[in-house]
N, C-alpha and C positions, 0 to 999 in steps of 0.2 A: 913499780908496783905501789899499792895503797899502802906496804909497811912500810918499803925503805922511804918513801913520802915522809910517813906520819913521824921517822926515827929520824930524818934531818929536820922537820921542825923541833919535836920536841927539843933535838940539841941546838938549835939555834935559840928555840926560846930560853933555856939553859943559858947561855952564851949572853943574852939579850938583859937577861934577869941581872946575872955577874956585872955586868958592863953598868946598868942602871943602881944597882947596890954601892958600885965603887965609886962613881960620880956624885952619886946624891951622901954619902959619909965620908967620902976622903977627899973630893975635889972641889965641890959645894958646900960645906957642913958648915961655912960660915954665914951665910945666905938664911935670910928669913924666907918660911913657906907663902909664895903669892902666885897669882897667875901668870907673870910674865918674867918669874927668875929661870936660872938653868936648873938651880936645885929641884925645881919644880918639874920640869923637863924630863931629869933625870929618875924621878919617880913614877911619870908617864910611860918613862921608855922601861923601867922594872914591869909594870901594869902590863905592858902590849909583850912581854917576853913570857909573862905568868899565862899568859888567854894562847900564846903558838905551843906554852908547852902542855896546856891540857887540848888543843886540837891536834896537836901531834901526838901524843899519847892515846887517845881515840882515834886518831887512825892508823896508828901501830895497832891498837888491838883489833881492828877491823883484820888489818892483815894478816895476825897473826893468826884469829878465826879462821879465815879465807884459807890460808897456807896449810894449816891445821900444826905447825911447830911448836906448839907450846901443847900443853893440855888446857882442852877445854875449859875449866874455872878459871885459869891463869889468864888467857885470854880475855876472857869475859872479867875480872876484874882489873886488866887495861882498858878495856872499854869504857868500864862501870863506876870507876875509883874515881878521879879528879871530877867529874861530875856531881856527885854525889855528896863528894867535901862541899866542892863550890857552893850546892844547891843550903847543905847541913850551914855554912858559916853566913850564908849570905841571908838564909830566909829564917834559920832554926837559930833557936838559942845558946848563945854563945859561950862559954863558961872557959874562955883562956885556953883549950885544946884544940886540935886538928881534928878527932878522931870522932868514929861517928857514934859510938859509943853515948856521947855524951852527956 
């Protein structure tokens, strides 16, 4: 189904992020930032773990819509939440928080 889908990316992308964190500070951290080091690599591979756990988390919450197991707003803010950070950090103004508050 579209949950259990959306719930093994997100943990992969989980997974993805960890492995990318641990290589780019404890196994590269000597490594100057360029286009063709691994420390570099290792930050790409954090990036593509950050992007499986907001498509998985959108589609855990499709599922969990579809299934109807959570309550409605819960749902709908799996859907709505890592979108809306993304869209807040990337397009809005930034002031050192996550939160959409801001």
């Amino acid at each position: 189904s579209v949950g259990t889908t959306g719930l093994v990316v997100a943990l992969v992308g989980i997974a993805v992020m960890i492995a990318g964190n641990v290589a780019e500070f404890w196994a590269f951290s000597e490594e100057a930032y360029g286009p063709s080091t691994l420390r570099d690599s290792a930050w790409m591979l954090f990036g593509l773990g950050m992007v499986a756990l907001y498509v998985g988390t959108v589609l855990f919450g499709i599922g969990t819509l579809r299934a109807r197991a959570l309550p409605r707003l819960g749902a709908l803010l799996l859907l709505v939440w890592f979108p809306l950070v993304y869209c807040h950090e990337r397009f809005g103004s930034y002031h050192g928080s996550s939160t959409i508050s801001g």
